[in-house]
PLY file of the C-alpha trace (Angstrom):
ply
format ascii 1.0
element vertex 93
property float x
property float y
property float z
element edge 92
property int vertex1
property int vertex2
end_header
-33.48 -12.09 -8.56
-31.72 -9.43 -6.61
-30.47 -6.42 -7.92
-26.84 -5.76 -7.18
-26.28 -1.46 -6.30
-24.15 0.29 -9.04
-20.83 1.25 -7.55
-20.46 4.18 -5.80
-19.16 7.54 -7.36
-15.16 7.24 -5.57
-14.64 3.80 -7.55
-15.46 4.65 -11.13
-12.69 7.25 -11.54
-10.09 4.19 -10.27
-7.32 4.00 -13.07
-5.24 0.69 -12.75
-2.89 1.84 -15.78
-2.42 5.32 -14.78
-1.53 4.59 -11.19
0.68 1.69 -12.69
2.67 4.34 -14.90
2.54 6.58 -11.98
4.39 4.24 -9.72
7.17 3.47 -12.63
7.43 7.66 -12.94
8.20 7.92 -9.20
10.52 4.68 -9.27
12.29 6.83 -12.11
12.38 9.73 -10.24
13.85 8.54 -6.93
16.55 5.97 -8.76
17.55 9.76 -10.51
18.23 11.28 -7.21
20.24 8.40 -5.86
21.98 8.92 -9.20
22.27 12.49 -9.47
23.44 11.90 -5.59
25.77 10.16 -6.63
26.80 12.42 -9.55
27.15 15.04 -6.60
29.45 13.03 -4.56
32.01 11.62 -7.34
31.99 15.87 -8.45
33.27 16.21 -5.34
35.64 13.91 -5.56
37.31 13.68 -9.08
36.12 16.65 -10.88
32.78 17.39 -13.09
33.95 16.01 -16.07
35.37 12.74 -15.04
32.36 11.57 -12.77
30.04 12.45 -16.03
32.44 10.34 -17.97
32.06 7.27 -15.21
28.67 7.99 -15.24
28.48 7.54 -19.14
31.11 4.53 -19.41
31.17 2.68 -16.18
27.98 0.71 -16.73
27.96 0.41 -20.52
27.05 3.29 -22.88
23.35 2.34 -23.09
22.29 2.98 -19.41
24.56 5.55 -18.52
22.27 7.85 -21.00
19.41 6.23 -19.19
20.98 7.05 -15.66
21.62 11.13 -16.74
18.34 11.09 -18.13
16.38 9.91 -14.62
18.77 12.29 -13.23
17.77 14.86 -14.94
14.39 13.84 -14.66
14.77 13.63 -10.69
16.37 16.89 -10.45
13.59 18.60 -12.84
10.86 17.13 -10.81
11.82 18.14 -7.42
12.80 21.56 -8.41
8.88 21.97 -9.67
7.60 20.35 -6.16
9.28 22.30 -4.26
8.71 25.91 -6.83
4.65 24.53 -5.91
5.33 24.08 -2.55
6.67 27.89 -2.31
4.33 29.25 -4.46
1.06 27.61 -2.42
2.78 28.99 0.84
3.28 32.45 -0.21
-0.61 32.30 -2.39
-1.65 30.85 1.26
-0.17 33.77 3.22
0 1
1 2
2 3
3 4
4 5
5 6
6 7
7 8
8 9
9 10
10 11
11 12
12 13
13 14
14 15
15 16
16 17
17 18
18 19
19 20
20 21
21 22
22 23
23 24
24 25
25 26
26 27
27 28
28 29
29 30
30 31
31 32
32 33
33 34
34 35
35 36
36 37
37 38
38 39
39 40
40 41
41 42
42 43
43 44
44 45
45 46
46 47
47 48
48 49
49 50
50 51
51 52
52 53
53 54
54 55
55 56
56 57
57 58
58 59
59 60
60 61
61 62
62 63
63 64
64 65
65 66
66 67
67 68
68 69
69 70
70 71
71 72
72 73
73 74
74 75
75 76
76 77
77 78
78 79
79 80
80 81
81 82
82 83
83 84
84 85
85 86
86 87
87 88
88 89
89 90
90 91
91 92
């Protein structure tokens, strides 16, 4: 009977769960900055306060904590890529 080669070194750190979770963290983090976009634009137009109160109330109380909180998320995450992205320029030059 033939033997069938172990799998090479690249494969065995493959992580279907982790790359799953990754993908749902980036989903998160880009619906945030269409919402925190979108936070930015109704600022603009009607004032701080009242576009956090839309945010909160204009798609029931439930998901407008969930929308802040991807926004927040969004906003925290591409503040620390682009903080790297600095940081590995000036380490670089």
């Amino acid at each position: 009977m033939a033997r069938v080669p172990a799998s090479p070194p690249e494969t065995r750190g493959d992580r279907p769960v982790a790359r799953a979770l990754l993908l749902i963290a980036w989903a998160l983090v880009f619906w945030g900055t269409l919402v925190a976009g979108a936070m930015a634009w109704r600022s603009v137009e009607m004032g701080p306060s009242a576009a956090a109160r839309l945010a909160l109330d204009g798609a029931g109380r439930e998901w407008g904590w969930i929308h802040l909180s991807c926004a927040g998320l969004a906003v925290v995450t591409w503040t620390a890529a682009g903080a790297l992205l600095v940081r590995r320029r000036l380490d670089a030059g």
